[in-house]
BAFI-3210 file (N, C-alpha, C; in Angstrom, 3 decimals, decimal comma, padded with zeros to 6 digits):
// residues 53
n [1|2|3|4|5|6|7|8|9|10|11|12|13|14|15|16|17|18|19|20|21|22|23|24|25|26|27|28|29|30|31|32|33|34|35|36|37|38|39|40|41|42|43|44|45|46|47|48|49|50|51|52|53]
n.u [134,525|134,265|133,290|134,292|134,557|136,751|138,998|137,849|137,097|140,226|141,154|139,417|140,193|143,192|143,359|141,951|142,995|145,772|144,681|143,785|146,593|147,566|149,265|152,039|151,734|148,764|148,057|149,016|147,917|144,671|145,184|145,899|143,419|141,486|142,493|142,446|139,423|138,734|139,894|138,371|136,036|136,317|136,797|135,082|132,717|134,223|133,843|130,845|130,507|130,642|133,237|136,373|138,239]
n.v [144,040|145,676|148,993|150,760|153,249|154,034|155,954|158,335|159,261|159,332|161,079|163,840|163,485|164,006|166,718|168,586|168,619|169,813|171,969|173,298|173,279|171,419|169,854|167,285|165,297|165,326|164,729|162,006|160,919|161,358|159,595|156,978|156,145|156,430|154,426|151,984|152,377|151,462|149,119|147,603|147,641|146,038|143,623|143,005|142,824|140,601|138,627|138,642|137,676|139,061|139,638|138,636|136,593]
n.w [055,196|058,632|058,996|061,607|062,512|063,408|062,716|062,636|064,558|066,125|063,921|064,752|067,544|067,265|066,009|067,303|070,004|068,386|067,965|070,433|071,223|073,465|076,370|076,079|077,846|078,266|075,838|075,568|077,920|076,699|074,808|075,143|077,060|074,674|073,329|075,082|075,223|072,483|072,075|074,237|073,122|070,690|071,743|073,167|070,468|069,659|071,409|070,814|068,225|066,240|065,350|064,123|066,607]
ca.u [135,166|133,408|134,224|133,932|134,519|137,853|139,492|136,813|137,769|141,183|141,280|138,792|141,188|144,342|143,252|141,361|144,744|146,207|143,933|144,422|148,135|147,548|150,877|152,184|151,124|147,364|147,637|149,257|146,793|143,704|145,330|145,727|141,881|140,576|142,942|141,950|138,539|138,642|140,207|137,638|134,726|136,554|137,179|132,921|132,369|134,538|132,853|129,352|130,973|130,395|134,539|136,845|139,519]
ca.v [144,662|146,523|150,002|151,175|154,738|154,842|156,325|159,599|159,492|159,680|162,695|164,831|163,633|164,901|168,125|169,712|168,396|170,780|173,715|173,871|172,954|170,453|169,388|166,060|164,126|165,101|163,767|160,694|160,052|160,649|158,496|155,533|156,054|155,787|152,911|151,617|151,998|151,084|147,392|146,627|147,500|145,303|142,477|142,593|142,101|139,537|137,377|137,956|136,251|139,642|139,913|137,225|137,362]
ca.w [056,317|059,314|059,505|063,421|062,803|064,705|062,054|062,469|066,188|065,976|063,264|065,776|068,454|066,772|065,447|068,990|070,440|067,612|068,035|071,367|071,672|074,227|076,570|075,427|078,656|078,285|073,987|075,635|078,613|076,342|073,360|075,721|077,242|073,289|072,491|075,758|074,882|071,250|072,303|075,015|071,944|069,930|072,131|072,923|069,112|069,244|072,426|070,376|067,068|065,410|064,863|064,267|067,360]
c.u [134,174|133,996|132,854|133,759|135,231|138,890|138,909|137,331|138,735|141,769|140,488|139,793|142,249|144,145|142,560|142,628|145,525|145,812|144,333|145,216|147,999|149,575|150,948|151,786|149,393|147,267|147,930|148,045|145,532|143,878|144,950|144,285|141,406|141,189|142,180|140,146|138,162|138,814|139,277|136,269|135,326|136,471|135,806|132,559|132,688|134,059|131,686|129,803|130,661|132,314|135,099|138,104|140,948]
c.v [145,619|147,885|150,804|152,839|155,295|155,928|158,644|160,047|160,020|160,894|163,218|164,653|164,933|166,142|168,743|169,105|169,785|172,149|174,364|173,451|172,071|169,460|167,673|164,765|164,209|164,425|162,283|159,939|159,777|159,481|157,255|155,485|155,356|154,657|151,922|150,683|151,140|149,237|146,478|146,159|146,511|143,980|141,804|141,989|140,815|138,325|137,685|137,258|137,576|139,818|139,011|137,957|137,458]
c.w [056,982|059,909|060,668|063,250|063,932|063,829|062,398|063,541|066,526|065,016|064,113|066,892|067,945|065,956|066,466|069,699|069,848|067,826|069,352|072,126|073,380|074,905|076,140|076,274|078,481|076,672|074,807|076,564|077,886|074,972|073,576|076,275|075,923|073,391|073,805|075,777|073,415|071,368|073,326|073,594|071,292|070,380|072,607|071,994|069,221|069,769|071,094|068,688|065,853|064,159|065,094|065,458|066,896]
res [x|x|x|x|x|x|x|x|x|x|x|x|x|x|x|x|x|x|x|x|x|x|x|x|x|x|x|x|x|x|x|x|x|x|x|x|x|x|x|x|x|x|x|x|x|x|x|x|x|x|x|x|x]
***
């Protein structure tokens, strides 16, 4: 298994969210950006044959 290091991402997300109490539309807009981003990186790997789709 290939670990991406979204896991790392997402704890630094959700704890500077935490620190500084962040309203619930800015956690949601940047959640969907990462996931956003996280699924295009993934879907790259997967064109070069690095990830199965």
């Amino acid at each position: 298994m290939i670990d991406l290091g979204y896991g790392d991402m997402w704890k630094s997300f959700e704890e500077q969210a935490k620190e500084e109490n962040w309203p619930e539309e800015k956690r949601d807009r940047i959640a969907k950006e990462i996931s956003d981003g996280i699924n295009i990186e993934i879907k790259e790997l997967a064109e070069l044959g690095i990830l199965k789709k």
